[in-house]
N, C-alpha and C positions, 0 to 999 in steps of 0.2 A: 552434472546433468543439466541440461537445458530445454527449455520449450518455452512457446510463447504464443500470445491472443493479440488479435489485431480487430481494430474497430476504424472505421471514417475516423480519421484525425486523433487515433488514441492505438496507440502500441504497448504492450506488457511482453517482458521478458523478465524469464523463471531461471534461478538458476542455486542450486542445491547442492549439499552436498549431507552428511550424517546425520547434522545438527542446528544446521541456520539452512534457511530458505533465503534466496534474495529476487524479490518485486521489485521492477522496476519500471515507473511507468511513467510514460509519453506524451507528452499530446494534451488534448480535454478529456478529463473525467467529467463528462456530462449524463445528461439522458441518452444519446445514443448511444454512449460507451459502455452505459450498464451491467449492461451482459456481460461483455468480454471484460469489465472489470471483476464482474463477482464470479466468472469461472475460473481467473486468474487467481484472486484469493483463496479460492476453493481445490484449485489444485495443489497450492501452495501447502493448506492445513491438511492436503490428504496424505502429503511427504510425512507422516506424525515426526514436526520439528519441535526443539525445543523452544526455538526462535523465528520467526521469520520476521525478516527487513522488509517493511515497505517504503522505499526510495521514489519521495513523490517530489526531487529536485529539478527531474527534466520534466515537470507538466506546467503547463503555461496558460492553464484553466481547468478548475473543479466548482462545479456547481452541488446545490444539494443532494443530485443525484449519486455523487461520489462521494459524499460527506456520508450518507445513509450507506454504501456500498462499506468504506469502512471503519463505522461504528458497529456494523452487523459485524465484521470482522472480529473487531475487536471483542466484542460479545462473545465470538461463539469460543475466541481464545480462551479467554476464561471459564469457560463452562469445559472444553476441553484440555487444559492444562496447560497452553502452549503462551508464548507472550510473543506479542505485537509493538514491533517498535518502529515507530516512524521516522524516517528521515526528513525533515522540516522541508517542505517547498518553499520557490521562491512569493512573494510578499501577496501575489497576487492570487495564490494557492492557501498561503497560510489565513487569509483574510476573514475566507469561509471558516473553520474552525474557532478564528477570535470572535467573529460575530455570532455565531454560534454559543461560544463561550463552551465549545466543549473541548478546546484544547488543552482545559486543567485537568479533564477526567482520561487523555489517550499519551501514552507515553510515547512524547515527542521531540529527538534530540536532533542538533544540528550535526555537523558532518560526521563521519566516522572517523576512525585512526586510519593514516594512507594504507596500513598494510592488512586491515580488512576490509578492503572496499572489494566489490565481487568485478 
């Protein structure tokens, strides 16, 4: 199954199946992308998965406001049972979370195996 959220300059595409959710997002996680970041997360946990991927490879800017987008995420993973694992952005994506210093507390790995990639 697939669905997807679109914002000015930020794209998300959902794509699921039993057990893993797969986020895939675009563009800038900024302030204008907000919304259509956290309805994307949110339809994502509403699949009740045991995993869902957020693949923040192809975004080419996140500012705090998509930092705060998914740290709430990640929050509400754990209050409902599910885990959240990140696919590392590139350098320019991951910067925000090192400066932050909260990419010790979000489980956050680089690429997948080729033959789960969605």
């Amino acid at each position: 199954m697939e669905a997807s959220e679109q914002s000015s300059g930020f794209a998300v595409e959902i794509v699921a199946d039993d057990e893993v959710v797969w986020v895939r997002a675009t563009g800038e996680a900024d302030m204008a992308s907000r919304r259509a970041f956290e309805m994307a997360l949110r339809h994502a946990a509403e699949r009740s998965p045991k995993v869902v991927v957020l693949d923040l490879r192809p975004l080419n800017f996140m500012d705090a406001s998509g930092l705060t987008v998914i740290l709430e995420a990640d929050a509400h993973s754990r209050d409902q049972g599910w885990t959240l694992v990140i696919l590392r952005g590139p350098p320019a994506v991951h910067l925000t979370f090192e400066a932050t210093k909260t990419d010790g507390r979000l489980h956050i790995v680089g690429d997948p195996p080729p033959d789960e990639r969605a």
